[in-house]
C-alpha positions as CSV (number, residue, x, y, z in Angstrom):
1,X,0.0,0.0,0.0
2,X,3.2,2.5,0.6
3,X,4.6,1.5,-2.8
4,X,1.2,2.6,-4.4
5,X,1.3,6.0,-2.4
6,X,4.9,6.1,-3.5
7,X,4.1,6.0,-7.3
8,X,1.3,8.2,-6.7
9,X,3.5,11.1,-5.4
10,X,6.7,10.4,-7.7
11,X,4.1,10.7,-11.0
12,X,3.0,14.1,-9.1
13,X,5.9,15.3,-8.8
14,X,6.8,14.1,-12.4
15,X,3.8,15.9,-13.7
16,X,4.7,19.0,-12.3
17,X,8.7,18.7,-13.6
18,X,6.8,18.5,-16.9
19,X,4.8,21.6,-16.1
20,X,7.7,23.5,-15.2
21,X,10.2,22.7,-18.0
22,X,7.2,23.9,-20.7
23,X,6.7,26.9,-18.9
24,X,10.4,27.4,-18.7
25,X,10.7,26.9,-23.1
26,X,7.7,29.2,-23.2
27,X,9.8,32.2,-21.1
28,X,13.0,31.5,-22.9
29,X,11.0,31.7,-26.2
30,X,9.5,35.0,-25.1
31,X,12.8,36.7,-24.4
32,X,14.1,35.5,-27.6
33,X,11.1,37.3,-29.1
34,X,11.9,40.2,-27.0
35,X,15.3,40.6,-27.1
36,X,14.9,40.6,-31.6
37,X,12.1,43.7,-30.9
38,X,15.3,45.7,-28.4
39,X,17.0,45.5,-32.2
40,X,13.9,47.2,-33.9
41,X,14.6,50.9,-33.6
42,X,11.0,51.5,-34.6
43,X,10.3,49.5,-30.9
44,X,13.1,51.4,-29.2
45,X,11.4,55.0,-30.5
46,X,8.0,53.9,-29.3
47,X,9.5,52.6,-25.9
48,X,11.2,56.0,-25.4
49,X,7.9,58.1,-26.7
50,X,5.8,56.6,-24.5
51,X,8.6,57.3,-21.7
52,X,8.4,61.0,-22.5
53,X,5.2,60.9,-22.1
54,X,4.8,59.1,-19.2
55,X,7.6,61.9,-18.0
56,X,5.9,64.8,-18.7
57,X,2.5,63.6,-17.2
58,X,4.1,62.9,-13.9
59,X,6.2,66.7,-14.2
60,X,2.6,68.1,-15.0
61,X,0.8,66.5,-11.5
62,X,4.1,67.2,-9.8
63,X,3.6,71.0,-10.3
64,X,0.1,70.6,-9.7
65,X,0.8,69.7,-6.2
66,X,3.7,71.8,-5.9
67,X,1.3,74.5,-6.3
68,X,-1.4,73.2,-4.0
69,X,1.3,73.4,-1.6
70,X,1.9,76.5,-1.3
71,X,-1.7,77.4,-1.8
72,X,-1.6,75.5,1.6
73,X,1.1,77.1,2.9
74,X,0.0,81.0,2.6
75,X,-3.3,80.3,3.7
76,X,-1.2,78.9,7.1
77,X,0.6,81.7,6.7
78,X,-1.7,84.4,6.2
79,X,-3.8,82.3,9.1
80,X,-0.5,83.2,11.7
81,X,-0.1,86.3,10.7
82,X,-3.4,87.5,11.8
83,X,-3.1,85.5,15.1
84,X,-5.6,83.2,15.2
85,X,-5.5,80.3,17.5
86,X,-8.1,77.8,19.1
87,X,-8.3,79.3,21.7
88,X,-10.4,82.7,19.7
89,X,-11.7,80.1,18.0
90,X,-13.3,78.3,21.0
91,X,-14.4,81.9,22.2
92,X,-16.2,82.5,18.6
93,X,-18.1,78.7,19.0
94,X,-18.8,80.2,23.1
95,X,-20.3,83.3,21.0
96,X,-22.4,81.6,19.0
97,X,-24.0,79.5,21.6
98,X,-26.4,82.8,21.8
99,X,-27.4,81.9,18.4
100,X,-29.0,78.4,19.1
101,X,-32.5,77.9,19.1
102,X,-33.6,77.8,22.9
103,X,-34.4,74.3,23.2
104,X,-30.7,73.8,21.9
105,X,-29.3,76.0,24.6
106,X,-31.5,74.8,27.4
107,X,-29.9,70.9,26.1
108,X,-26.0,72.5,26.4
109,X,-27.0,74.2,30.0
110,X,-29.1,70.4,31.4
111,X,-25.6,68.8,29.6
112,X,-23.4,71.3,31.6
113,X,-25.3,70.7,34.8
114,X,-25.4,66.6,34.8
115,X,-21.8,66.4,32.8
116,X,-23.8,63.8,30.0
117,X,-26.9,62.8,29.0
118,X,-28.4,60.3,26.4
119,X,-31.7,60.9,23.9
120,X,-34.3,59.2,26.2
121,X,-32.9,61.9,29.2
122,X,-33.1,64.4,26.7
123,X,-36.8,63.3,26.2
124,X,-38.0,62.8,29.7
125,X,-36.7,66.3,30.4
126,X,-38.1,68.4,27.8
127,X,-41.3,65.9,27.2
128,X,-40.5,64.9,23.8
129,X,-42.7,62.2,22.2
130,X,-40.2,59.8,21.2
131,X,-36.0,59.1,21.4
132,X,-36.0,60.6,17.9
133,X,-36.6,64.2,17.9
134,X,-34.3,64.5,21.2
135,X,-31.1,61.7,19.6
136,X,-31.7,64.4,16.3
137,X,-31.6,67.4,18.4
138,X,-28.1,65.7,20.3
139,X,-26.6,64.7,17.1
140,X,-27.2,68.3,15.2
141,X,-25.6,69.5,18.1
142,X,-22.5,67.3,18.2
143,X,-22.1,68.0,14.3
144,X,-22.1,71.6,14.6
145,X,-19.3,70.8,17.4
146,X,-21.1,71.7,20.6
147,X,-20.8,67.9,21.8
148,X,-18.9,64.8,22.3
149,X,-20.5,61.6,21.8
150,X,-19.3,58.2,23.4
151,X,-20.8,54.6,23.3
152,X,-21.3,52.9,26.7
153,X,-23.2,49.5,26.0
154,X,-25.6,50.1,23.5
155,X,-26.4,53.9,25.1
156,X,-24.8,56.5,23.6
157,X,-24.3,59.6,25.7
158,X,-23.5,63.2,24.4
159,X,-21.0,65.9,26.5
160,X,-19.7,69.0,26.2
161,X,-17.0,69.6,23.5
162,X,-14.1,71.6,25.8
């Protein structure tokens, strides 16, 4: 029974020196090929075209972002020279809290008060109907940067963004 499992593997392995030595006459016929279009100088002048090309396609994006870059960089520029930092930044959001609808800034001061709440806090407090209205009311106010949001469980509770 080990002789048969013997033959079986040596005609595997047979099969598969067969395999590679076709492959092998295939490649070397394929450079042969090759190597007699390198003599064509019609080849050669296409191969270098299209190199030129290539060439000035990647010199073209290069400037491109070259000049994004320092788009970038006097915008940064112009930014520090006028001294703005977080900090006025912060002060500006602070501003703007007097700009929120009421219900928005009565949610930021219950938020300041507890430290976090979740949606169905948000709708016991201010007798909403459902979890909806007060989660979309939470998550307008995260995106417009006001809050913080983090999971705990399957609750997700909103704080202020310091």
């Amino acid at each position: 029974m080990d002789s048969d499992i013997d033959n079986q593997n040596q005609e595997s392995i047979n099969k598969i020196k067969n395999f590679a030595d076709s492959v092998k006459t295939e490649l070397l016929q394929i450079d042969n090929n090759t190597l007699k279009e390198f003599n064509d100088p019609l080849f050669i002048g296409i191969l270098l075209f299209k190199l030129l090309e290539e060439r000035e396609n990647t010199n073209r994006l290069l400037k491109t972002l070259l000049q994004k870059i320092e788009q970038l960089e006097r915008k940064i520029d112009k930014t520090d020279s006028q001294g703005i930092n977080l900090e006025s930044v912060q002060e500006k959001l602070e501003l703007n809290l007097d700009l929120l609808p009421e219900q928005d800034q009565k949610i930021i001061e219950l938020i300041k008060l507890r430290g976090k709440v979740c949606a169905a806090e948000i709708k016991e407090e201010f007798n909403y109907k459902g979890e909806n209205a007060a989660s979309a009311r939470l998550n307008r106010l995260f995106a417009l940067g006001y809050l913080k949001k983090t999971n705990v469980g399957k609750k997700v509770y909103f704080l202020l963004n310091e």
